[in-house]
C-alpha positions as CSV (number, residue, x, y, z in Angstrom):
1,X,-10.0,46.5,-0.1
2,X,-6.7,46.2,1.6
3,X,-5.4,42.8,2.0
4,X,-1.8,42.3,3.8
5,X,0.9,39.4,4.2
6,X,1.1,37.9,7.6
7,X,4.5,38.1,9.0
8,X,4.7,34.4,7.6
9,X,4.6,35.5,4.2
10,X,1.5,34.8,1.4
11,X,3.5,32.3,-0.4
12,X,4.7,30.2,2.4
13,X,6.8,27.2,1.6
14,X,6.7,23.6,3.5
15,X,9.4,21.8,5.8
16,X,8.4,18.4,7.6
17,X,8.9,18.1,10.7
18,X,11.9,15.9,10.4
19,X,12.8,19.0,7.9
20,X,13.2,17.5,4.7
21,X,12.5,20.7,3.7
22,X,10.7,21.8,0.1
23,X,12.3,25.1,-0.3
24,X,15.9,26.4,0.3
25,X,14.0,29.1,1.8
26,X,14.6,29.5,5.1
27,X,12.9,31.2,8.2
28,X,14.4,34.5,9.5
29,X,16.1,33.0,12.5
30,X,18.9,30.8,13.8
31,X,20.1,27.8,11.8
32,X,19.4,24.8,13.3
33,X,16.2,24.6,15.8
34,X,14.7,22.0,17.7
35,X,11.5,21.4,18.5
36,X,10.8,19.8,22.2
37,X,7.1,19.0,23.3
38,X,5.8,19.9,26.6
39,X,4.9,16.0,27.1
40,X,8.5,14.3,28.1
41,X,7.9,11.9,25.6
42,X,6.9,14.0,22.6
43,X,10.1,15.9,21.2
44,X,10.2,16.5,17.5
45,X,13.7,17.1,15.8
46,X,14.1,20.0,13.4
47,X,17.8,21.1,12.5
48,X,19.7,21.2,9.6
49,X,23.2,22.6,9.4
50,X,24.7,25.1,6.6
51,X,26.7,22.3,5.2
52,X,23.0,20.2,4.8
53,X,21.5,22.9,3.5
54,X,24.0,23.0,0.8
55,X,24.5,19.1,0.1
56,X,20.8,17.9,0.1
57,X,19.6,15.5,-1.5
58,X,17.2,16.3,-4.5
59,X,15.5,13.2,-4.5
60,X,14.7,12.9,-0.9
61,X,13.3,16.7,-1.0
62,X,11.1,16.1,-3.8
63,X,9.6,12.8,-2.2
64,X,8.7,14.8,1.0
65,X,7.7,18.4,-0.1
66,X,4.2,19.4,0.2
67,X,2.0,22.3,-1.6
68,X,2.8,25.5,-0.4
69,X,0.3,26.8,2.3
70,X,-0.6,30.8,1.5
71,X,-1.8,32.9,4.4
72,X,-3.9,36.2,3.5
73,X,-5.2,38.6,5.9
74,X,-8.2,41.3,5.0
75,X,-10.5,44.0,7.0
76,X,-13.4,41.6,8.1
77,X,-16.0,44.1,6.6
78,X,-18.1,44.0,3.6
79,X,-17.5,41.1,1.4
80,X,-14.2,41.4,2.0
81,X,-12.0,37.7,1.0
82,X,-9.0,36.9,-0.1
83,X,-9.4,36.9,-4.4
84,X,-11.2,40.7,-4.2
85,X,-12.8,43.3,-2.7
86,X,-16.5,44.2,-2.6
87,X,-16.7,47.3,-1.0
88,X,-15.6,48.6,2.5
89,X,-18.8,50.1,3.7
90,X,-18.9,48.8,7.4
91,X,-14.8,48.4,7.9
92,X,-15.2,51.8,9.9
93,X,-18.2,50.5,12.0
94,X,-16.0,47.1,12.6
95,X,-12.7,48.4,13.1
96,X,-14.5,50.2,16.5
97,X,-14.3,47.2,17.9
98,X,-10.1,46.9,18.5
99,X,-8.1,49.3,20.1
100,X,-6.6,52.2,18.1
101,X,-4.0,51.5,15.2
102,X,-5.6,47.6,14.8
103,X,-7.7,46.6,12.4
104,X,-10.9,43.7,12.7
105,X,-9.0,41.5,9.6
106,X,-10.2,37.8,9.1
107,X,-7.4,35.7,8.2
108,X,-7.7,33.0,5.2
109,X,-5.1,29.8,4.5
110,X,-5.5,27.5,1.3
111,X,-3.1,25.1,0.2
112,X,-1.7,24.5,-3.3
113,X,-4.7,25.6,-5.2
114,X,-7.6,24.4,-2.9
115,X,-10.3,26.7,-1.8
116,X,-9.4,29.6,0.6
117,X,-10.5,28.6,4.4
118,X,-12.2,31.2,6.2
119,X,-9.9,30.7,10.1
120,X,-12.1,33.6,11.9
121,X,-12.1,37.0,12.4
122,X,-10.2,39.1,15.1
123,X,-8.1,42.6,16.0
124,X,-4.7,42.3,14.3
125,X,-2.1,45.0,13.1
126,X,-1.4,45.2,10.0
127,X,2.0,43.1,9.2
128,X,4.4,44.5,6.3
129,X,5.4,42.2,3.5
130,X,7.5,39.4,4.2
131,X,10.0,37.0,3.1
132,X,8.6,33.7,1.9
133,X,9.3,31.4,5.6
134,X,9.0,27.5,6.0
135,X,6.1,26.5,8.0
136,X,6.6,23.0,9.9
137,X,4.3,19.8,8.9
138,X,3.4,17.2,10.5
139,X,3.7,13.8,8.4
140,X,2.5,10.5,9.1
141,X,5.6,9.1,10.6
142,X,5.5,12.4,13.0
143,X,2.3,10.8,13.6
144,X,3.2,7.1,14.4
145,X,6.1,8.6,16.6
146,X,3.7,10.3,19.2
147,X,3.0,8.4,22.4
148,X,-0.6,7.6,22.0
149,X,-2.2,5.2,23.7
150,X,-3.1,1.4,23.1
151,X,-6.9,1.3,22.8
152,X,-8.5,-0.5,26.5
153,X,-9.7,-3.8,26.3
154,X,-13.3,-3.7,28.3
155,X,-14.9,-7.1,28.5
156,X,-18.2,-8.4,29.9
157,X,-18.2,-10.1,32.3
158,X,-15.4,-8.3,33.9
159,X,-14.3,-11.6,35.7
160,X,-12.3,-12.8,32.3
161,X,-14.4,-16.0,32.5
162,X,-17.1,-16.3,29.9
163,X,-19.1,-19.6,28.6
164,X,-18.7,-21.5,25.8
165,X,-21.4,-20.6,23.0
166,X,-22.5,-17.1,24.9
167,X,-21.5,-14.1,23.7
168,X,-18.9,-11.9,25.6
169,X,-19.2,-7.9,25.3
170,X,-16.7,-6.3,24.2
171,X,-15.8,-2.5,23.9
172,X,-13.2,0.1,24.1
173,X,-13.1,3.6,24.6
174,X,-12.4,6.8,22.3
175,X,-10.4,9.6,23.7
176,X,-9.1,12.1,21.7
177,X,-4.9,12.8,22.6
178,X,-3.8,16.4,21.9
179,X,-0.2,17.2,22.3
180,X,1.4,20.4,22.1
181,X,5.4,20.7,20.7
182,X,7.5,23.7,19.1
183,X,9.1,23.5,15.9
184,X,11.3,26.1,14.3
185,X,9.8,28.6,16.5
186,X,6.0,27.7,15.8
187,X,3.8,26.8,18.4
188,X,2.6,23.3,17.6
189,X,-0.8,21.1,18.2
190,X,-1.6,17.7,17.0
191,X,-4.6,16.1,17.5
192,X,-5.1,12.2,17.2
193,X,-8.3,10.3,16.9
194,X,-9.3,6.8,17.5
195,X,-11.5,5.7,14.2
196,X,-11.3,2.6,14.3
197,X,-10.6,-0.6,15.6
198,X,-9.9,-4.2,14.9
199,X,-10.3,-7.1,17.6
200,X,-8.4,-10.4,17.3
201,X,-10.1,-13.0,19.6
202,X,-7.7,-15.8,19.8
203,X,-9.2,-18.7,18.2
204,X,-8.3,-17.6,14.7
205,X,-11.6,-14.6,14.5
206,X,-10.9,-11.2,13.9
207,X,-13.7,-8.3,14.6
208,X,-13.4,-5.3,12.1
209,X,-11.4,-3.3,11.1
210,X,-15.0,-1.3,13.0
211,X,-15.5,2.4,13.6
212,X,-18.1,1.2,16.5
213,X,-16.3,1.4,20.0
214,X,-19.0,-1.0,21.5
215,X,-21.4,-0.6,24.2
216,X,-22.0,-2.0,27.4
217,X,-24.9,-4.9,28.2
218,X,-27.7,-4.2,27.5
219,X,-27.2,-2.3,24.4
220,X,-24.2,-4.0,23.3
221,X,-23.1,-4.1,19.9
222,X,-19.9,-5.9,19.6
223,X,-20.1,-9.3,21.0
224,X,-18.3,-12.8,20.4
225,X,-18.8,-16.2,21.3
226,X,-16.3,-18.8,21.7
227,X,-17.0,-22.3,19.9
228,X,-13.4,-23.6,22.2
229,X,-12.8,-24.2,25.6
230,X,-9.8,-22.7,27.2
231,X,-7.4,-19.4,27.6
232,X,-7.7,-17.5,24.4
233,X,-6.1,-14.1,24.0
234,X,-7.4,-10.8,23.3
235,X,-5.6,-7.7,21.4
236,X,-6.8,-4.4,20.4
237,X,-5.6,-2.7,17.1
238,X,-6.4,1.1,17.1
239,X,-6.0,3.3,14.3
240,X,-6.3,6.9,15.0
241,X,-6.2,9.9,12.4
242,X,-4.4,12.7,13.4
243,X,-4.8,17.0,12.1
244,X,-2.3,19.6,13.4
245,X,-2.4,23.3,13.9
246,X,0.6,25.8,13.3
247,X,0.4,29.4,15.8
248,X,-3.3,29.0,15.8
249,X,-4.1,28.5,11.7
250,X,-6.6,26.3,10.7
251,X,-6.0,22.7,11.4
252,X,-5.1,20.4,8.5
253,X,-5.1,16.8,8.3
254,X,-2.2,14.4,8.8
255,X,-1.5,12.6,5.6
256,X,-2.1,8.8,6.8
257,X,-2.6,6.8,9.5
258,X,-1.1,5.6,13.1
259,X,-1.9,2.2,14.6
260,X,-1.4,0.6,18.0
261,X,-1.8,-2.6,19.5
262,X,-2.9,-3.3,22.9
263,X,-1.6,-6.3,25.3
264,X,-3.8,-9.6,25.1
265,X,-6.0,-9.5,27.9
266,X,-6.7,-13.3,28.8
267,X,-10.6,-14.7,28.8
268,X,-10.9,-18.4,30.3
269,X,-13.8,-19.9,28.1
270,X,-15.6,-23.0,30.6
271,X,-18.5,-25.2,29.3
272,X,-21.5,-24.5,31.3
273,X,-23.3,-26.9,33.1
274,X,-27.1,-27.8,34.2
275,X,-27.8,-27.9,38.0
276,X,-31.1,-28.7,39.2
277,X,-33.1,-26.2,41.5
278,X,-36.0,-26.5,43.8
């Protein structure tokens, strides 16, 4: 079997995004970069300066380095993988499916020593071996600095009145918020998920933390019913999960959480009253 380094190297080392890095190693390029998303309001900084490079702080570097992420590439025939080879029987048959001089290789990524992680399968040339290079991460504060969005407030009735002792729907929705940055020269993609949420009602209830969005009447699930007359105020605390990709690997998950809060949306609670039809 042949098996070949990507241009990122097989033992690739770690830099956060705010690159606190956990290698001196450095990427074959200039020496500071910065990494400006595509979305105004997304920009990631990533530069550090010789005289940081030399004066870092052991410490802080130890605190934030991650497991190194390797990167293998082999002919996508046989039983090919990344620990051996099995025989190369059909790598003749698929390598008639790229244009001369490129190879059908199936790339694998694994971190520390996790299981390899099969990222597809497509025409490639073969890359010589390179210098180890710092790949960017994304951390959890990375995370909590992206715009994403307070989770919407979606009551029933949509009047903001309800009555006392009848329960008022309540849901939210569940986009998913994708934004795209470059760091150090990588093309970057983050992905955040709403996974749950948690409701505070204003009269001293709270509603989750739930992974249940809520559904409209009649198949609602999350409802509430005020024991109080009056205004009471309603906030939305979402919690989204976030994974990221680095020049089209595999994504990986973002170590932690992000949380937002919504502004209270006002419901006016009235007693109900009897009136007498014909």
């Amino acid at each position: 079997m042949r098996s070949w380094k990507t241009a990122w190297g097989v033992s690739t080392t770690i830099c956060v995004l705010t690159l606190a890095c956990a290698s001196s190693t450095a990427w074959a390029g200039p020496t500071g970069s910065t990494g400006i998303s595509r979305d105004d309001s997304f920009e990631i900084g990533a530069s550090r300066s010789d005289s940081q490079r030399q004066h870092r702080n052991p410490s802080r570097d130890s605190a934030r380095q991650g497991p190194p992420v390797e990167v293998v590439r082999t002919p996508a025939c046989g039983r090919n993988g990344p620990e051996g080879s099995f025989g190369d029987d059909f790598c003749g048959a698929s390598n008639r499916l790229c244009p001369p001089g490129q190879t059908f290789a199936t790339t694998w990524t694994r971190t520390g020593g996790a299981p390899w992680v099969n990222g597809g399968s497509r025409c490639t040339a073969g890359a010589e071996d390179a210098e180890p290079v710092t790949l960017p991460v994304v951390t959890e504060a990375d995370l909590r600095r992206l715009p994403l969005p307070a989770g919407a407030v979606e009551l029933q009735p949509r009047t903001g009145l309800a009555l006392l002792h009848v329960p008022l729907v309540l849901r939210t929705g569940t986009d998913v918020v994708v934004r795209d940055t470059t760091v150090l020269g990588y093309p970057v993609t983050v992905r955040a998920t709403p996974t749950s949420w948690t409701w505070d009602l204003g009269d001293g209830t709270t509603l989750g933390p739930t992974t249940d969005p809520g559904n409209p009447y009649p198949r609602a699930t999350l409802t509430h019913a005020y024991d109080t007359p009056g205004e009471h105020l309603i906030t939305l605390t979402t919690t989204y999960t976030g994974e990221y990709t680095v020049a089209g690997l595999p994504y990986r998950p973002v170590a932690g959480t992000a949380t937002v809060v919504s502004a209270a949306t006002a419901v006016q609670v009235r007693e109900g009253s009897a009136v007498l039809t014909r």
